[in-house]
C-alpha positions in Angstrom: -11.9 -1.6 12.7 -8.6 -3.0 14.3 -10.1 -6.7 13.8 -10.0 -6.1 10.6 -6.9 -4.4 10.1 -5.2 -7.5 11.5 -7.1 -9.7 9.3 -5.6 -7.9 6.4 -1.8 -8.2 7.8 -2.4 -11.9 8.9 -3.0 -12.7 5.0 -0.3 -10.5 3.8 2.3 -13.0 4.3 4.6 -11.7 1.2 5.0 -8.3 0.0 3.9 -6.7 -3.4 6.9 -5.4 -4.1 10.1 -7.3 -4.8 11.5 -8.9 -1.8 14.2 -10.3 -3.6 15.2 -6.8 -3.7 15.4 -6.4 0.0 18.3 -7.4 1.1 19.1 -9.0 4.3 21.7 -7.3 6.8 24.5 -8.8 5.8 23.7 -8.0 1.9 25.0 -4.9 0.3 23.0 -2.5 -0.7 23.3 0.0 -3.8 26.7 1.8 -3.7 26.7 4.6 -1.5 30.1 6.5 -2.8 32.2 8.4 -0.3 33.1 11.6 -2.1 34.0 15.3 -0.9 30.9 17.8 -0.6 30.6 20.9 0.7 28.7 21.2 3.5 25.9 23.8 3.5 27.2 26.2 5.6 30.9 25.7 4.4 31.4 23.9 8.2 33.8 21.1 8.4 30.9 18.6 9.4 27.6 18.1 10.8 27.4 19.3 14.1 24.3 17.3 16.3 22.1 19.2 19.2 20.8 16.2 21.7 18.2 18.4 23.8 16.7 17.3 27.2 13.4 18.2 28.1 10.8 17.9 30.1 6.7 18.4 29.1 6.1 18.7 32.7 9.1 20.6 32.8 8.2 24.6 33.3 11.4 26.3 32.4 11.8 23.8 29.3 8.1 24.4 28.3 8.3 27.7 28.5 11.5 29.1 27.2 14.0 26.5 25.6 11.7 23.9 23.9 9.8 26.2 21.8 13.2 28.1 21.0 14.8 24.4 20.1 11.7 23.9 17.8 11.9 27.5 16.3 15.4 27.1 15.5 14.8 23.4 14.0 12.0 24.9 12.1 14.4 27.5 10.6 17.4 25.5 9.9 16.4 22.3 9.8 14.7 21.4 7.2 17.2 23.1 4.7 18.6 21.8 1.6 21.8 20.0 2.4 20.9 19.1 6.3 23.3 21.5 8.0 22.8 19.9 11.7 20.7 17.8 13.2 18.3 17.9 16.6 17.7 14.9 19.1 15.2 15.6 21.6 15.5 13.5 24.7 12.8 13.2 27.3 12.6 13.3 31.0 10.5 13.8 34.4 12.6 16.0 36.4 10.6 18.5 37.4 7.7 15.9 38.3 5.0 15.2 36.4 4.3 13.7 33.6 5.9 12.9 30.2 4.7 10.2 28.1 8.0 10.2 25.9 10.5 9.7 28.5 11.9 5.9 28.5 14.8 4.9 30.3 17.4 4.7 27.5 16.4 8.7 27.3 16.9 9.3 31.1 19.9 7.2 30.7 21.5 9.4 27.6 20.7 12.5 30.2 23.0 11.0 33.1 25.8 10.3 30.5 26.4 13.8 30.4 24.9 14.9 34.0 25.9 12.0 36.0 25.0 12.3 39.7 22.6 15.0 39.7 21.0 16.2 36.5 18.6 19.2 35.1 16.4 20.4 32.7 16.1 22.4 30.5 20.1 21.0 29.1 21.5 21.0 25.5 24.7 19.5 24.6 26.4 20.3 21.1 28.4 17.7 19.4 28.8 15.5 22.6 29.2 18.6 25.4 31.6 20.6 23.5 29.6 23.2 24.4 26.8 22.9 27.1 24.0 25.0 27.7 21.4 25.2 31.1 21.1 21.9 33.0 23.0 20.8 36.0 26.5 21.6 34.5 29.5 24.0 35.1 28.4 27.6 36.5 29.9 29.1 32.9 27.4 27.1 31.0 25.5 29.5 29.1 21.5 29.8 29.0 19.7 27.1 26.9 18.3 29.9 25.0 17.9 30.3 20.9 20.9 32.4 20.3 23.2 30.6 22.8 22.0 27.1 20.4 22.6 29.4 17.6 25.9 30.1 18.7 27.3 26.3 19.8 26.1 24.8 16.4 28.4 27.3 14.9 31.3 27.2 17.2 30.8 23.0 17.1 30.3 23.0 12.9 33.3 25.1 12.7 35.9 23.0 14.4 38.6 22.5 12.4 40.7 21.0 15.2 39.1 17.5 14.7 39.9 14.4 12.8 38.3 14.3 9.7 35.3 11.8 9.3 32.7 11.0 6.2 30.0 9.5 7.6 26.6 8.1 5.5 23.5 6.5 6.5 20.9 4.8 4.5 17.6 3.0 5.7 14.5 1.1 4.8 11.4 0.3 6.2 9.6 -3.3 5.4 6.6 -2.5 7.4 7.9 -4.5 10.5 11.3 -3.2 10.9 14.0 -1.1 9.8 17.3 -1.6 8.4 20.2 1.0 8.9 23.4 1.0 7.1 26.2 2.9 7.9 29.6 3.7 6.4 32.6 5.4 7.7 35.8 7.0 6.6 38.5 8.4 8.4 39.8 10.9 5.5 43.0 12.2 5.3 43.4 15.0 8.1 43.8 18.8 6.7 47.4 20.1 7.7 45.8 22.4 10.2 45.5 19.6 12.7 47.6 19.0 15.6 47.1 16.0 17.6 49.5 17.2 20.1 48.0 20.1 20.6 44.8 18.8 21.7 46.7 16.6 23.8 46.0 13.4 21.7 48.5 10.7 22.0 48.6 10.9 18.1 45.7 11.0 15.5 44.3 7.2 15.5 40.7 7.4 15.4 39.2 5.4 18.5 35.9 6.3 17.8 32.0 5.2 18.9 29.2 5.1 16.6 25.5 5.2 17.5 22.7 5.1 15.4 19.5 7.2 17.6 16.4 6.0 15.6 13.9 9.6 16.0 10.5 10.5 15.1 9.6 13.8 13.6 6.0 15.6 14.2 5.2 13.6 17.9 2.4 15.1 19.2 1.9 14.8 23.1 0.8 16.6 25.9 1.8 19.0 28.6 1.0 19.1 32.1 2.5 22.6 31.7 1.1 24.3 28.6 -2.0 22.2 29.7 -2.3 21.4 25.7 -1.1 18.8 23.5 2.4 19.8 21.9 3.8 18.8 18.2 7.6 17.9 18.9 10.5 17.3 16.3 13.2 14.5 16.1 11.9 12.8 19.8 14.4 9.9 20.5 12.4 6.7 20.6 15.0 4.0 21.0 18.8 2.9 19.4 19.1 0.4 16.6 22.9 0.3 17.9 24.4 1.7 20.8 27.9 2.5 21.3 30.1 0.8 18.7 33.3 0.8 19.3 35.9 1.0 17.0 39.5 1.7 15.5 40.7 3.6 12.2 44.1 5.1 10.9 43.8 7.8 8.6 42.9 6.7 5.3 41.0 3.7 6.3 36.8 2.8 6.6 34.3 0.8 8.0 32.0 0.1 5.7 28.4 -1.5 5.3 27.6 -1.3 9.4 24.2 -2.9 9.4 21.7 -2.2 12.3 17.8 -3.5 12.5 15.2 -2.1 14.6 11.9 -3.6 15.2 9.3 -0.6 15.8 8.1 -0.9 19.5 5.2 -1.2 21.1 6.4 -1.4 24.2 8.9 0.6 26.5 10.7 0.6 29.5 10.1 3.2 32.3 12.0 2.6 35.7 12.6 -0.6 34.6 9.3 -1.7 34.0 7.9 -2.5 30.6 4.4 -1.1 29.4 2.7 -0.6 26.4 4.2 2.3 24.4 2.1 5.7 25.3 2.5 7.3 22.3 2.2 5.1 19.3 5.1 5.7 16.4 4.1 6.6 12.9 7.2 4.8 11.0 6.6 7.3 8.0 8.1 10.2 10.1 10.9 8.0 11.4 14.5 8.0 10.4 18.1 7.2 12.3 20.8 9.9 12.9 24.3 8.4 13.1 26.5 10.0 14.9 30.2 9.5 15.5 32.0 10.3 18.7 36.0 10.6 19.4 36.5 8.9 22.7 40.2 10.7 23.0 38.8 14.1 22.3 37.2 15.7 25.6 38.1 19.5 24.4 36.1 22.8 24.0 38.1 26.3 22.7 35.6 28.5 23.5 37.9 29.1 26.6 34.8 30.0 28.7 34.4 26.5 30.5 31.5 25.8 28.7 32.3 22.1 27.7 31.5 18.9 29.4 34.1 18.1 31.9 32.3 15.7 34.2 30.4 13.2 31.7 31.5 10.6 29.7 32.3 7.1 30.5 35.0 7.7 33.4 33.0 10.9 34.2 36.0 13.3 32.9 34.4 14.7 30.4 32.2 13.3 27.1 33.7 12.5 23.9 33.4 15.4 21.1 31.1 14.4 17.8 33.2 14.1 15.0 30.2 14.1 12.3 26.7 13.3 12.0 24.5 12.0 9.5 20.6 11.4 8.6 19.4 9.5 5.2 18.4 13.1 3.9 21.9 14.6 4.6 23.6 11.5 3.0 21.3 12.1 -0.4 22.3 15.6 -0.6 26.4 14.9 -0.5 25.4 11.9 -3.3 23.7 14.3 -5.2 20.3 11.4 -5.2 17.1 12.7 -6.2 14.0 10.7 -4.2 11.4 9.1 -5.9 7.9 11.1 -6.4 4.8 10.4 -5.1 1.8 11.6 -6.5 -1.7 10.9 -5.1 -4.7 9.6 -7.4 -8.1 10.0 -6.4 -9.2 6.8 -3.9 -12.3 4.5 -4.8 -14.3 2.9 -2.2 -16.3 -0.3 -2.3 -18.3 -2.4 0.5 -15.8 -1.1 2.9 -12.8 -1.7 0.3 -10.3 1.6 0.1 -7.8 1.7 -3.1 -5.2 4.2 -2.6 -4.1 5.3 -5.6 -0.4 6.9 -6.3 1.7 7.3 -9.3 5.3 6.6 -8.0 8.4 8.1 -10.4 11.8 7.3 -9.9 13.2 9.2 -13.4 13.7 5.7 -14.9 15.5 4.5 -11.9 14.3 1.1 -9.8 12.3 1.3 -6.7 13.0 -1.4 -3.8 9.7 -0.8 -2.1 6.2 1.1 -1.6 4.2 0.7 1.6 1.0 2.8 2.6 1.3 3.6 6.3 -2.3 4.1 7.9 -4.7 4.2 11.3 -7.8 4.3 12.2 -8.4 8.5 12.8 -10.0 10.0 15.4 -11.2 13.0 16.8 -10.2 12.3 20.3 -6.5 13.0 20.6 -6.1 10.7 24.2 -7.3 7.5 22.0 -4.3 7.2 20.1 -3.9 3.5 17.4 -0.4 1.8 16.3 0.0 3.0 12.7 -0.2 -0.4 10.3 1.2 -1.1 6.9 0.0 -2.2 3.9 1.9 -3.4 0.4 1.5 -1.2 -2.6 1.4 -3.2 -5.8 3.7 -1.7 -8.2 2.8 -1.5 -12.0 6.6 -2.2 -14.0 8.0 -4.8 -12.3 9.7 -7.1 -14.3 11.5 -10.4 -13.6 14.3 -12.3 -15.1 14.1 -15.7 -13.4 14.4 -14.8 -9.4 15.5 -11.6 -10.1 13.1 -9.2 -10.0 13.4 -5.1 -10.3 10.6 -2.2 -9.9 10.7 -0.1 -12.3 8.3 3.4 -12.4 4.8 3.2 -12.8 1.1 3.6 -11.5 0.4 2.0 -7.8 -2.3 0.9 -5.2 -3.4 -0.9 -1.9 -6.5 -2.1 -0.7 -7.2 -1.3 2.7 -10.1 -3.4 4.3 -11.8 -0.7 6.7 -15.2 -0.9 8.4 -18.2 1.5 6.6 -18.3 4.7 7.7 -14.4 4.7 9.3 -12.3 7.2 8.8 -8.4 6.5 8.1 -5.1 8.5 7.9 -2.4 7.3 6.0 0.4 8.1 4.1 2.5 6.5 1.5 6.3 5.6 1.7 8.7 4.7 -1.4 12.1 3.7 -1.6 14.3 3.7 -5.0 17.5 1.2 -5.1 20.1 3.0 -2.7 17.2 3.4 0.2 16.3 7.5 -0.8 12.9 7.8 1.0 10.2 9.7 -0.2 7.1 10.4 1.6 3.5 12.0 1.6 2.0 13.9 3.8 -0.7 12.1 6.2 -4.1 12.4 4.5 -7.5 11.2 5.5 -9.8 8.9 3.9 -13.3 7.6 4.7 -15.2 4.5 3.5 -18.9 4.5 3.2 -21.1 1.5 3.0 -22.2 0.7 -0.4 -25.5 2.3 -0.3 -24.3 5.6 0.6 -20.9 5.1 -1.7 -22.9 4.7 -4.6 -23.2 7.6 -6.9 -21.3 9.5 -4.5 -17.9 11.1 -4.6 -15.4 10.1 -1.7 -14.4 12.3 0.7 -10.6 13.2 0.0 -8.8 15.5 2.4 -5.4 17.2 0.7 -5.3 14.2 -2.4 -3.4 14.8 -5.7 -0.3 16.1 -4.2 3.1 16.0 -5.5 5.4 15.5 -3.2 9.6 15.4 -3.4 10.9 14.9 0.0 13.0 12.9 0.9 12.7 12.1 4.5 
């Protein structure tokens, strides 16, 4: 089966859709427009939660994991993206975790330098801090105290004011992140000096975490495999520096990120433990201000000892994810909807018809496995080109228009395989399906015979 999923990527040296569409990272990209919206909530950005946990952790497994994921699960997924989640894991405790890597450990000593705990939540940057190795008036990494910080973070209004958007785009090898930033005009509420700010220049760090949504792994603890949200793989760019005045930008930041198979653990490299499915990954930017080491809660519940000169760790000033950057431009994804698949002599067509309301798509890509039944046997997700009915060119210039889609998969008889199908329009919205499995059957047992289909002919709007 994997022999012949490489023979199929060996040949496909260019891809269906329009490469001269893809633009390399020093192109620009669709105009992403830096405009006011309101923020879901009515809070003056979007505060980020970076969690760090343990699976063989039994205080994390057992009381502020699942109330991280239940709170995620609530809020998370709304319209508008009104915070987002990084989960960072570790091996204190002992044990086993086959999602800890070194960059996560190290992310964990930023904030806990010397010696460090789990469970530990900080929001936006330690302005407040919850369990962990921290002050002895942290409060309880518990649902209602993450309730609570995401509120008192997203309400800051003592903060310079930044727009931050993000955009990215998988090619089936790698992903390419763009960012922009603006330092807006500050609201008259602000008060450098009372924050004790030399004045209101923005010396600010951006990084771009790349995540992955759904991760399933297991637990020495719960003694089960565990489905985890937003798990920090790697960084497509860490800590960029940088300097504004109020008014000014940074625009078209580029960052690319091959998808590993390997990662680092104490220093040694080894093959990655738990494969990554590129269809649930996506990058949260976040901006930090590197002058701003406050917390007004007035209970002592900030960082005071991280950071880069362990005095405390800079406060986010916003954060940003490609589905939080369509909702403020108002961009609609493209649809997806499945067709019924036809197999032949161990040939799979995956049929979609992909709709971007006239617009132009820049790519379509079917993301897919072999499946099995044994969840410790675990295969790198591949990719295949869709071929895209409606593309027209004018001499080298080629644009995707809506239109009926497929890719044949070359899969061994009687092999099962999950997939799922990724689009992109022109400014990089994302939409995705859900994973869905599909067998091929030799031809004496195809013919005549309907193929097995699990959860085809959906329509699906997402954009992820």
């Amino acid at each position: 089966m994997l022999d012949s999923i490489k023979a199929v990527l060996a040949v496909a040296v260019a891809l269906s859709f329009c490469t001269s569409c893809l633009p390399g990272l020093t192109a620009e990209v669709g105009e992403i427009e830096t405009k006011d919206a309101e923020h879901p909530y009515g809070w003056t950005h979007r505060p980020v939660l970076e969690h760090f946990t343990g699976l063989s952790c039994p205080p994390c497994m057992s009381g502020a994991h699942p109330d991280a994921s239940q709170l995620w699960e609530e809020e998370g997924y709304l319209e508008g993206n009104p915070w987002n989640y990084i989960e960072f894991h570790e091996l204190n405790g002992g044990g086993e975790d086959d999602l800890m890597t070194d960059e996560s450990r190290d992310r964990m000593k930023y904030y806990q330098p010397g010696v460090s705990g789990t469970p530990s939540l900080d929001a936006d940057g330690g302005y407040v801090e919850m369990g962990g190795s921290h002050s002895a008036n942290a409060p309880s990494a518990s649902y209602e105290e993450m309730k609570s910080a995401l509120k008192d973070s997203g309400e800051r209004d003592q903060i310079k004011m930044v727009d931050l958007k993000v955009a990215s785009i998988y090619d089936g090898q790698r992903f390419s992140v763009r960012v922009d930033i603006e330092y807006v005009e500050n609201n008259e509420a602000f008060d450098p000096t009372s924050m004790e700010l030399p004045d209101d220049t923005l010396n600010g760090r951006l990084h771009i975490f790349m995540v992955e949504d759904h991760v399933t792994a297991w637990s020495t603890v719960n003694d089960a495999y565990v489905t985890m949200h937003n798990v920090f793989r790697e960084y497509s760019l860490e800590g960029k520096d940088f300097e504004l005045q109020p008014g000014e930008s940074l625009n078209e930041i580029y960052a690319d990120w091959e998808v590993p198979t390997t990662i680092f653990r104490d220093d040694i490299e080894e093959p990655i433990r738990v494969p990554i499915n590129p269809a649930n990954v996506f990058p949260v930017a976040v901006v930090y201000d590197l002058d701003d080491t406050s917390s007004s809660r007035g209970d002592g519940s900030g960082n005071e000892d991280g950071g880069d000169g362990n005095d405390g760790s800079p406060r986010t000033l916003n954060s940003a994810t490609p589905e939080g950057t369509a909702y403020d431009e108002q961009a609609e994804p493209p649809t997806i909807e499945l067709g019924d698949p036809t197999s032949e002599g161990g040939k799979v067509k995956i049929n979609a018809v992909i709709d971007d309301d006239g617009g132009e798509l820049t790519a379509a890509l079917v993301v897919y496995r072999e499946a099995t039944e044994d969840s410790n046997n675990s295969y790198n997700w591949s990719y295949k080109p869709m071929t895209i009915d409606g593309k027209e060119c004018d001499g080298d210039v080629c644009t995707i228009g809506s239109g009926k889609s497929f890719a044949v998969l070359n899969i061994d008889d009687s092999t099962s395989v999950e997939y799922s199908i990724v689009a992109y329009d022109g400014n990089w919205t994302k939409a995705s399906t859900d994973v869905t499995t599909v067998s091929a059957m030799s031809p004496e047992e195809a013919e005549g015979l309907p193929l097995l289909l699990i959860g085809g002919g959906v329509l699906l709007l997402a954009a992820v």
